[in-house]
N, C-alpha and C positions, 0 to 999 in steps of 0.2 A: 719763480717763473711767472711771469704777465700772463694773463687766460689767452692773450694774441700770439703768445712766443710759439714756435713750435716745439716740440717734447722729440729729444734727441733719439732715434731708434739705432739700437746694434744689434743686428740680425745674426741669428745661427747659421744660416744655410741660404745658399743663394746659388743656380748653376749657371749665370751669364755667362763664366767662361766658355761654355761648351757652347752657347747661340751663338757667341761671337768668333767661335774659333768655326764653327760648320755653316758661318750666315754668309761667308764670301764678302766682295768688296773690302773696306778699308775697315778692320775692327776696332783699331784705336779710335780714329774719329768717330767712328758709330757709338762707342761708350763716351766716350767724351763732350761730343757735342750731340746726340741724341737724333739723329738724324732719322725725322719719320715715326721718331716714337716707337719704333718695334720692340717687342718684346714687353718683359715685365719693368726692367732695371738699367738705366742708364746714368750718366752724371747730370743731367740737367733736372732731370726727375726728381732723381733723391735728392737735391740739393733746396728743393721745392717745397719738398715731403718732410725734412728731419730726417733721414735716412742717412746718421753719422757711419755707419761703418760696420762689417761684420766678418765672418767666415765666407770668402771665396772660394768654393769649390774647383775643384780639377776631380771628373768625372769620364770615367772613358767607356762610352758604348759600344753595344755591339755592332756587328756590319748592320744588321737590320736596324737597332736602334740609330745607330747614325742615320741611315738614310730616311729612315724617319722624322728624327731630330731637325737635320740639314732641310726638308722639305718644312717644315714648320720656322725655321728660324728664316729660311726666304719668303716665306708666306704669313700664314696664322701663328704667329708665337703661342706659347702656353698652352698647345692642344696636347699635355705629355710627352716631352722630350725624355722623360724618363719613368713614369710613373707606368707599369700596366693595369691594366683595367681587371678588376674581377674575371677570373675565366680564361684570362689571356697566356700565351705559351709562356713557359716560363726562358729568359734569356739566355745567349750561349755567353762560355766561357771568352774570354781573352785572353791570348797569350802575351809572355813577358815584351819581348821585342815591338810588339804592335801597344802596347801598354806605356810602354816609357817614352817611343816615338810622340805617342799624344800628348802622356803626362808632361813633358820638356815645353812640347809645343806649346801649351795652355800656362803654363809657368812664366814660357819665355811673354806673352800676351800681357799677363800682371804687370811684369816686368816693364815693356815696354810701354802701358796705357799709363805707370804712375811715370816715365821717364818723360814720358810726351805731355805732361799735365800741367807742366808750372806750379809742381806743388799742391795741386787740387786736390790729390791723389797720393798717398803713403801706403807703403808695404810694411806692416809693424809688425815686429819680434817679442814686444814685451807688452804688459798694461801700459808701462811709463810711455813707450809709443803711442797706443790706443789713445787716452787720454789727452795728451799733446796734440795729437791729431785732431780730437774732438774739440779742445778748447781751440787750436785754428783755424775751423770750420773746413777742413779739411777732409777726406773720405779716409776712415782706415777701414784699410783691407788688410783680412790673415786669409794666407797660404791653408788650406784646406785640400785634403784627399778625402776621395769618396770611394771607397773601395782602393786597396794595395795593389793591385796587378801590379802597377809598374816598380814596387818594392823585390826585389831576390830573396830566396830562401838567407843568404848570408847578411843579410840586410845592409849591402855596400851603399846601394842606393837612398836607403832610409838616412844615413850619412850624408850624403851631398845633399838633398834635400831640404835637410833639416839646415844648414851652412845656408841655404837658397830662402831659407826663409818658413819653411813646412811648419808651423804650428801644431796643426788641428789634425786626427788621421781618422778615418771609419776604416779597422782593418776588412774589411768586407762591403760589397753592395747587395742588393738582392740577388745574389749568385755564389757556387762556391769558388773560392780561389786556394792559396795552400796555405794560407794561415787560416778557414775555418770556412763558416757554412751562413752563408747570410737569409733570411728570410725570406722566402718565395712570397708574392702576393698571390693574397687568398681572401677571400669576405664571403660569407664567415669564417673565419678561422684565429684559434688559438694561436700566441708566436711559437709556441714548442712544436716547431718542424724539423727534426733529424739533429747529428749530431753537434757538439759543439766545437771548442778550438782545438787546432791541432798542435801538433809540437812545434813547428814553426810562429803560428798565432801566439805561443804562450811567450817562445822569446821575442816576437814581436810586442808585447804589452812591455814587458820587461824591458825592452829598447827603449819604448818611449817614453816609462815613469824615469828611466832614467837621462834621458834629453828633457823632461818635462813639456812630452809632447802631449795634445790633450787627446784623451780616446774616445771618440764616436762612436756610441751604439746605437746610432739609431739603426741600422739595416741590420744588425745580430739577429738571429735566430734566440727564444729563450737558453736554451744550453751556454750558447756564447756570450749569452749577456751574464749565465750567472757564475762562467769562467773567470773573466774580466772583474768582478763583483769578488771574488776569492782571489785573484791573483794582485789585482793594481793597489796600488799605496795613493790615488788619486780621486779625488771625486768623481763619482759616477756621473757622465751627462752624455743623452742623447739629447743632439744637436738642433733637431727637425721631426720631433715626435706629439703621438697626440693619445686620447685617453681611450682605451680598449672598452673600457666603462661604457662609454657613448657610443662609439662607434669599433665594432668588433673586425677590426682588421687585419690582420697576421701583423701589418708592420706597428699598431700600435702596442704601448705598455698597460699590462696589467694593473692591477690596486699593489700587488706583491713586490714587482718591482718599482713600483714608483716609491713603495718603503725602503726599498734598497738606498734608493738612490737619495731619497730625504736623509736616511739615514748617515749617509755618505758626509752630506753636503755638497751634493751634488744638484744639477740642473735636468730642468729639459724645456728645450726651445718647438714652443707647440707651431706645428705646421699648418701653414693657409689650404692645402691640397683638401678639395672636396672628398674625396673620396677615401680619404682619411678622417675627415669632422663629419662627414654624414653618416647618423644611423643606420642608411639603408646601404651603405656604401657606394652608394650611384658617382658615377663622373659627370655631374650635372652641373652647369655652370651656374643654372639658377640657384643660387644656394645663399640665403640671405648671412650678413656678415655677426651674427650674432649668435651662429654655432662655431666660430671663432672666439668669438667672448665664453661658451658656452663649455667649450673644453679648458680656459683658464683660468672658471672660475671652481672649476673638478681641481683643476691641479693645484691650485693655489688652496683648497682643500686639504689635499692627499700631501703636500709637500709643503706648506705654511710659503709664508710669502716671499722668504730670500730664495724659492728654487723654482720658481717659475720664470717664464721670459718668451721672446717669440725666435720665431726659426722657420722665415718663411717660404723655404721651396721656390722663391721668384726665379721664375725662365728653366724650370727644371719639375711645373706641374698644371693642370688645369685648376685654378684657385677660382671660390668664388666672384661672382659680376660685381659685387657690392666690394670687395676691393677690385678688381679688374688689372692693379698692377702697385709698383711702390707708389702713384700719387694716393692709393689709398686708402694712405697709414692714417692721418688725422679724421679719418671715418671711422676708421677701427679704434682708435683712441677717444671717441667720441661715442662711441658703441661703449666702451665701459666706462666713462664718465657715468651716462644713462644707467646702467648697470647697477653704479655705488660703488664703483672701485675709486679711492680715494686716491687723489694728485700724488701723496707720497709711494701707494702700490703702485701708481701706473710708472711713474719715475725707476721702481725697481724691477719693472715689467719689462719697461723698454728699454732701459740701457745698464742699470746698476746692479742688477742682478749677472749681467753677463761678465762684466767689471769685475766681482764679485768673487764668480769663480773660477777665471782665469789666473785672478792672483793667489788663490789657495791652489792652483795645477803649474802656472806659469811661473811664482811669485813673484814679487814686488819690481 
């Protein structure tokens, strides 16, 4: 790669779907052709940035978080559409019916923005898709859930889904639902808050190693992570996590699991969200972009270099001013250049690491 080429990124975690499904007006065009620049993640952006392709979330709030969300994605994007703050209530439940209503809606959005794209845009099943996509300069997008509401105890749904494309699942958000108990935020605080999976959660894992669906820990509660960690035959990865080491926040990981999960061969795609990279756990946007480099150079540490990668929370957090949004990546690639992360880790940073272990969960 030429020092001018850009450095292809495949991102763990991304919630465009949900700005663009509560931001009103036309939302294919809005992704597509970038109109206004809102938010963090559009196509003309990442097409700018190296921003090849990543997990697509389908994320479904609550009444409050919606209308919280929906006021930011017609206004200020990125002021927490889903992240709360230190101190903050913690969210209500969703029920099934208002869950699948959404999750379809946001599905059918993927669906439509790669139909309206000319190809710009792919929905991919396998690495062999990912890859194909990436050498066309094309965007791959995987089907991603963020918490199960809209899954059933009999897991019918998990079935047609998975047929629609569902890759990637978090059985949980920070809330509980009835496959298990997601992590409340809290700063300071330990992830060991309350119990772990339930008996639906456990045949839920069980569902998905046997689809080779990939499992998302990043919003588990510790119990549920070290459920998941005993029950799956799959590499351990949270999707959109950061180092508990640096910044002591309910939602990040321990030094303990992050053995787990190296142990695994598993990943974790570290998150741009301030308030997850800051020490102090502040929501502060001033937050220079080099406590980003600062939690991957912990993990790549604690997990050697095939199990790091990023996971950036775009349109689904308040991320630092020094990225401001996907144009930027090539800052933040530039940030560990300066560092002494060397062109072959950053290559496995930004996209071959996720490559990686998609194929040891998805395979070949």
């Amino acid at each position: 790669m030429t020092p001018s080429a850009k450095m292809p990124v495949f991102d763990g975690h991304n919630d465009v779907l949900l700005r663009l499904h509560l931001g009103g007006g036309d939302p294919v065009a809005a992704f597509l052709d970038g109109q206004g620049g809102a938010g963090h993640l559009d196509l003309p952006r990442a097409r700018a940035a190296g921003f090849a392709g990543g997990m697509f979330a389908i994320f479904v709030p609550s009444p409050a978080q919606a209308a919280a969300a929906s006021a930011a994605a017609q206004g200020k994007a990125g002021e927490g559409t889903q992240n709360l703050g230190p101190g903050a209530h913690e969210p209500e439940e969703v029920g099934l019916a208002e869950a699948q209503t959404a999750t379809l809606a946001m599905a059918s959005l993927l669906v439509r923005i790669a139909r309206a794209s000319d190809g710009r845009v792919r929905i991919c099943r396998s690495v062999a898709d990912v890859r194909a996509a990436m050498a066309d300069g094309a965007l791959a997008s995987v089907l991603h859930i963020e918490g199960a509401e809209a899954i059933d105890a009999d897991l019918a749904m998990l079935d047609v889904l998975h047929q629609a494309g569902l890759r990637s699942l978090g059985p949980v958000w920070s809330r509980p639902n009835i496959f298990g108990f997601g992590v409340p935020f809290r700063f300071p605080s330990p992830p060991d808050i309350g119990p772990g999976l339930t008996e639906a959660g456990k045949r839920l894992i069980a569902a998905c190693n046997d689809l080779r669906i990939l499992i998302d820990l990043s919003h588990l509660n510790e119990a549920g992570f070290w459920d998941v960690a005993r029950l799956s035959n799959a590499p351990l990865v949270a999707t959109h996590s950061n180092a508990h080491a640096i910044s002591p926040a309910s939602r990040n990981l321990t030094d303990r699991q992050l053995a787990a999960i190296r142990d695994s061969g598993g990943l974790v795609g570290v998150n741009y969200a301030v308030s997850f990279l800051r020490p102090d756990g502040a929501r502060n946007a001033d937050t220079p972009i080099d406590v980003v480099v600062d939690h991957l150079a912990y993990m790549v540490e604690r997990l050697g270099e095939d199990g790091v990668a990023l996971g950036s929370d775009f349109d689904g957090a308040l991320i630092a001013a020094g990225m401001g949004s996907v144009s930027g990546l090539p800052a933040l690639i530039a940030a560990m250049r300066t560092r002494g992360f060397g062109d072959a880790l950053i290559e496995k940073i930004c996209h071959r690491n996720w490559l990686g272990v998609l194929e040891r969960t998805w395979g070949a």
